[in-house]
C-alpha positions in Angstrom: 19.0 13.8 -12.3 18.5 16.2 -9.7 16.1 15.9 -6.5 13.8 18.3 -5.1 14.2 19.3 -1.4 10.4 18.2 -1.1 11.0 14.8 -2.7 11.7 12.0 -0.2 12.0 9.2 -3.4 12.6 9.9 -6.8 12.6 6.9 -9.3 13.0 7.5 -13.4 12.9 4.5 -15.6 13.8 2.4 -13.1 13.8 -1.2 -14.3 14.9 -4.6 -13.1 15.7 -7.5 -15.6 16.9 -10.6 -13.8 18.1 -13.8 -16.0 16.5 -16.6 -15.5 17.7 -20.5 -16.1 15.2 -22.7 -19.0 14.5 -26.0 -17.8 15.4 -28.6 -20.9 12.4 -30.9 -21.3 12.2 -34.6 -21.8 15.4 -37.3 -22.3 18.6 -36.6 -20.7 17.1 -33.0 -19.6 19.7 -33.0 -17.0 22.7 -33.1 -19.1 21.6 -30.7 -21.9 21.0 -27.8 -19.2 24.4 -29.0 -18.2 25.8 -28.8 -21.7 23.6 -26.3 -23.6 22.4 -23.8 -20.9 19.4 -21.7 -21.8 18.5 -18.8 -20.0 15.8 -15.9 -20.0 15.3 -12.0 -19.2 12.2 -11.5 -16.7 11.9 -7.8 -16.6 9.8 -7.4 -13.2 9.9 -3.8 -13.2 9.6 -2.3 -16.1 10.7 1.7 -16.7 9.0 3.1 -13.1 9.0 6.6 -12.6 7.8 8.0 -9.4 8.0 11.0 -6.7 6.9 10.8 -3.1 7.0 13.8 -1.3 8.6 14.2 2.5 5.8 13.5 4.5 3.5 11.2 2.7 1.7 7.7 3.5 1.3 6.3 0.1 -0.3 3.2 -0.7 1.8 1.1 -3.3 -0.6 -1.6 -4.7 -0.8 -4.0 -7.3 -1.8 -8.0 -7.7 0.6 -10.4 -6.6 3.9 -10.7 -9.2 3.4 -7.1 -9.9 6.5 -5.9 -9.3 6.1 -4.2 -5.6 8.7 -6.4 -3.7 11.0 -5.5 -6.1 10.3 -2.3 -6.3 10.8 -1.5 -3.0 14.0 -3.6 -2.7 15.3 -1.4 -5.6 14.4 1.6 -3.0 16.1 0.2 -0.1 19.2 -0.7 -1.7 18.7 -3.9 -1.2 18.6 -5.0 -5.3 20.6 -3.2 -7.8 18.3 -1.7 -10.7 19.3 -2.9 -14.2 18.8 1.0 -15.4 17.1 3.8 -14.4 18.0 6.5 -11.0 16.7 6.4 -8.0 17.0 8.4 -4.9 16.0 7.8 -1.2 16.4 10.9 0.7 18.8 12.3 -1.5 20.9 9.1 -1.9 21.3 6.8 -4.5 20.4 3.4 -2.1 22.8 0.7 -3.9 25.5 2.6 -3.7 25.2 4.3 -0.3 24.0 1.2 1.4 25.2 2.3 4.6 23.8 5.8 5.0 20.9 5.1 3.5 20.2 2.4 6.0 20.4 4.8 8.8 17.5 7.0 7.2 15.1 4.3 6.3 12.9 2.0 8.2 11.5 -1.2 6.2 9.2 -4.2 7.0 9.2 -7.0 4.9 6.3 -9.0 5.5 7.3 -12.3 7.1 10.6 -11.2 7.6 11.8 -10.1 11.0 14.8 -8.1 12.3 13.9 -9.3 16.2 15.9 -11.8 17.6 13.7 -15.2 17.8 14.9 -16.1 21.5 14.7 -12.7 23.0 12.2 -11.0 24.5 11.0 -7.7 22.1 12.3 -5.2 24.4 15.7 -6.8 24.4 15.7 -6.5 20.5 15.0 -2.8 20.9 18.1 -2.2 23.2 20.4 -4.2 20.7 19.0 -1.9 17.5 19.6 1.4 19.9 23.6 -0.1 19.8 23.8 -1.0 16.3 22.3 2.5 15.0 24.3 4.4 18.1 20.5 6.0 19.0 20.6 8.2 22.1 19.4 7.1 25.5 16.8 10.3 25.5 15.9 9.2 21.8 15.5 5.6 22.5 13.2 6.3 25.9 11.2 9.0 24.2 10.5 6.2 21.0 9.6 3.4 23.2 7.4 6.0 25.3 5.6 7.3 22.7 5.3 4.0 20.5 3.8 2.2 23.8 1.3 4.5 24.2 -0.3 3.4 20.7 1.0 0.2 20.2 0.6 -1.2 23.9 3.8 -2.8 23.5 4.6 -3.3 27.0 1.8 -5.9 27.6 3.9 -8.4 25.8 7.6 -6.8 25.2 9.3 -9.4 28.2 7.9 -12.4 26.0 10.4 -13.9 23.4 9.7 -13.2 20.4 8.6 -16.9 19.2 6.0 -16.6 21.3 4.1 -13.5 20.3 0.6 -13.4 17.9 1.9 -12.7 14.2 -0.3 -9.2 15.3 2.4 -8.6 18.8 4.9 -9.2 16.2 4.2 -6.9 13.7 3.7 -4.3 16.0 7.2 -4.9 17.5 8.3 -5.0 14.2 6.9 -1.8 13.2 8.3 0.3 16.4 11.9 -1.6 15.7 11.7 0.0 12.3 11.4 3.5 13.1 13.3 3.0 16.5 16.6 4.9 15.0 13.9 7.6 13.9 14.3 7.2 10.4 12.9 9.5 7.9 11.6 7.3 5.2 9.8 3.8 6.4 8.8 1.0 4.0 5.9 -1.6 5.1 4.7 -4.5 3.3 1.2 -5.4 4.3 1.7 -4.6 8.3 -1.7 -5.1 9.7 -1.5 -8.5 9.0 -2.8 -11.2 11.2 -3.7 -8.3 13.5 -7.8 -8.1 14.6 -10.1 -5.3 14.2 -8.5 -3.5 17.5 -5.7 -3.9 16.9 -5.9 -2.7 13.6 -7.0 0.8 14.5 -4.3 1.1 16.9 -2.0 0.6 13.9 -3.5 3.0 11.7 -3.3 5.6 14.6 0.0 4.8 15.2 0.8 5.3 11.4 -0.9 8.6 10.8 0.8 9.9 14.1 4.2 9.1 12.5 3.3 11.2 9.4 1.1 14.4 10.8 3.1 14.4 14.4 6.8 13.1 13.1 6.7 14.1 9.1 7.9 10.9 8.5 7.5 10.0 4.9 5.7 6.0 4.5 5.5 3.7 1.5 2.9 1.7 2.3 1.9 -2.1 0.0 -1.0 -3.8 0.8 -4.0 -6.1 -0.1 -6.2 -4.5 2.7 -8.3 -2.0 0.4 -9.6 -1.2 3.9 -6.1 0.4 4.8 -5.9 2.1 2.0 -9.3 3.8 2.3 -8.7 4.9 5.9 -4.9 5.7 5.4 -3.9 7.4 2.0 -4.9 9.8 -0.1 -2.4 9.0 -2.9 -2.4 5.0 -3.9 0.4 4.2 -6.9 -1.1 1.2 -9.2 1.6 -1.0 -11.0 0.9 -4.0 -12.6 4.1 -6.1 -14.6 6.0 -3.4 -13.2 4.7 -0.9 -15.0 2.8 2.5 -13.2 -0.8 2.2 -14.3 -2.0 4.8 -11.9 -0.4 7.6 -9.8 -3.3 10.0 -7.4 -5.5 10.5 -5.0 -8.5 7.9 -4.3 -11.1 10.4 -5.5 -8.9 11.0 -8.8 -8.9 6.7 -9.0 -12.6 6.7 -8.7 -13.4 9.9 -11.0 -10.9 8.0 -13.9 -12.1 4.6 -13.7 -15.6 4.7 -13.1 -16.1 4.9 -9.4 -19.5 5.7 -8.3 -21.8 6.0 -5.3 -24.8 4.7 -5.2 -28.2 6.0 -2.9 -30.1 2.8 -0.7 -33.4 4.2 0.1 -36.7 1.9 2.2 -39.4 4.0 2.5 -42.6 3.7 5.1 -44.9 2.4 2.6 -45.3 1.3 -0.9 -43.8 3.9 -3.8 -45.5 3.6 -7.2 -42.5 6.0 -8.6 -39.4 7.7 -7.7 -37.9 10.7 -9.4 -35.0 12.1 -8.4 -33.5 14.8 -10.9 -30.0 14.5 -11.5 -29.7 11.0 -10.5 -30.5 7.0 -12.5 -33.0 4.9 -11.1 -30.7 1.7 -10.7 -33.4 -0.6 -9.2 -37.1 0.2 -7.9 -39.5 -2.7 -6.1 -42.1 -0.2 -4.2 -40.5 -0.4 -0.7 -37.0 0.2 -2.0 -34.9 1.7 -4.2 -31.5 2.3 -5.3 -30.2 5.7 -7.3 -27.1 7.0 -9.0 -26.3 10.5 -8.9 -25.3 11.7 -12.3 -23.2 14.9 -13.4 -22.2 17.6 -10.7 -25.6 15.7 -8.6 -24.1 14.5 -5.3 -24.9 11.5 -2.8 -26.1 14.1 -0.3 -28.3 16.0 -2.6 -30.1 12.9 -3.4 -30.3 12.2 0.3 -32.1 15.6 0.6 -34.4 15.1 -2.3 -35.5 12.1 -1.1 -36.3 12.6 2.4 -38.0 16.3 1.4 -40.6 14.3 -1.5 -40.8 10.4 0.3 -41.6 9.3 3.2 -38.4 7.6 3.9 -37.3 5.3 6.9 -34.0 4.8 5.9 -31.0 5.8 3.7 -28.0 4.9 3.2 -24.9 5.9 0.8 -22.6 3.0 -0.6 -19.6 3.6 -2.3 -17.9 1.8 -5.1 -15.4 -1.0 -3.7 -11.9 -0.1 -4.1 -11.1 -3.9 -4.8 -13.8 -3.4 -8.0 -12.0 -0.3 -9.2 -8.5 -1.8 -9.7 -9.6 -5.0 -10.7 -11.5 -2.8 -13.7 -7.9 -1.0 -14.2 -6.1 -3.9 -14.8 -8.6 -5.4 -17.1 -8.3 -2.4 -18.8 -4.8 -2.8 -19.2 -5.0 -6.3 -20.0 -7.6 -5.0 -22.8 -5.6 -2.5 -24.2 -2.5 -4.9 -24.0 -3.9 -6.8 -26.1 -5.6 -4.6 -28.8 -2.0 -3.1 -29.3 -0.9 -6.7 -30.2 -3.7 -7.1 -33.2 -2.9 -4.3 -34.5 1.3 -4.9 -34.3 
């Protein structure tokens, strides 16, 4: 399989099948698992095929069990696939664990690569030996990291210490501290407050626009996604159920905006053309705009012919639209087994 030069990750049919041991129910359970073992195949990922361009912050999503963690472990090098290529920056991960380390960042939720008993910074001069990082490199990082992350308010404090939020921050700027092109994060805002929240999705766009670096990003935080990606990759029992851009998702699966009007005084009626009258109670009013009809048109319409006090635009909840895909799924999952 050959990778493009623009292509930072390239998976085909990538699936992982792990064995798992039956439990023998009832008398002498013990000694027939002894005797007669039983075992299972749990495919968790299940023929993946992806492409993430150099320079992207994608959001990989799906409900719990879907099949990200292994997914990306299968990226890292980390798990072996069963079948299927893959390539990390031109590198097949499990079998060039070594290199491919040195180009990749990763965060693994609850996992952490900081020493417990050492103060952050401490960690950071230990990962500039093991990855052999330049002096100007490593003061340059830690400059420019602390100036989004405010990491020096709390880098002399051992690690056990810090907020799960100080920690994932530290985590975060240990990651890409060997300036690696390709960084993996599982759900890094958590813990973290509003604030700090922002100051992590600064930090992350910097990284891409400034730095190119490419992101694989998995989250519950619909929130993140929203304000961070423009692509989101949907799997669900490891298979891809989605791969574009938010407006494609909402355009595909029934996304839609809807129009919150209160007017100054009582409206018998409200017309709008190009749009459905969702709800109407004289003093307010709620429209959908229909066809090529847009959430600002209706805005325009309805402050030119109402006397309007306030309006407001809501858009669909991105938690709503992939619950409806994986019904969908789960729909036409089961169809196909009436019919077999």
């Amino acid at each position: 399989m050959s990778t493009a030069d623009d292509d930072a990750i390239v998976a085909r049919e990538l699936t992982k099948t792990f064995v798992v041991a039956r439990k023998h129910t009832g008398r002498f359970a013990g000694l027939r698992s002894l005797l007669d073992p039983v075992s299972d195949k749990v495919t968790v990922v299940d023929r993946l095929t992806m492409r993430v361009g150099r320079g992207e912050l994608v959001a990989l999503l799906g409900p719990n069990g879907a099949g990200k963690s292994t997914s990306i472990k299968m990226l890292t090098g980390i798990l072996t696939p069963t079948s299927g290529e893959v390539y990390v920056d031109g590198r097949v991960p499990h079998k060039d664990r070594t290199s491919n380390a040195r180009s990749i960042g990763a965060v693994f939720g609850q996992k952490t690569q900081l020493w417990w008993d050492l103060p952050a910074r401490q960690s950071f001069a230990l990962l500039r030996d093991i990855f052999d990082v330049p002096q100007a490199l490593y003061d340059r990082q830690i400059a420019d990291f602390d100036s989004i992350l405010q990491l020096s308010e709390f880098w002399h404090t051992p690690v056990r210490n810090l907020s799960l939020g100080q920690r994932v921050r530290c985590e975060m700027a240990a990651a890409m501290l060997h300036d690696p092109r390709i960084v993996f994060l599982d759900e890094p805002t958590i813990g973290m407050d509003v604030v700090v929240k922002e100051q992590t999705r600064e930090f992350l766009r910097a990284q891409v626009q400034e730095r190119g670096r490419t992101i694989v990003l998995t989250t519950h935080d619909m929130t993140e996604v929203a304000r961070l990606c423009e692509r989101v990759l949907l799997i669900n029992r490891g298979r891809l159920m989605f791969d574009g851009t938010l407006t494609q998702l909402k355009a595909e699966h029934g996304g839609t905006s809807h129009v919150n009007v209160t007017f100054a005084e009582p409206v018998n009626a409200v017309s709008v053309p190009g749009t459905r009258l969702v709800s109407h109670d004289g003093m307010r009013a709620v429209l959908a705009p229909e066809g090529a009809t847009t959430p600002e048109d209706v805005v325009r319409a309805l402050i030119s012919h109402y006397p309007v006090v306030n309006v407001g635009v809501e858009e669909t909840n991105l938690e709503d639209l992939m619950r409806d895909v994986y019904l969908a799924q789960l729909d036409a999952a089961s169809a196909a087994s009436h019919l077999a």
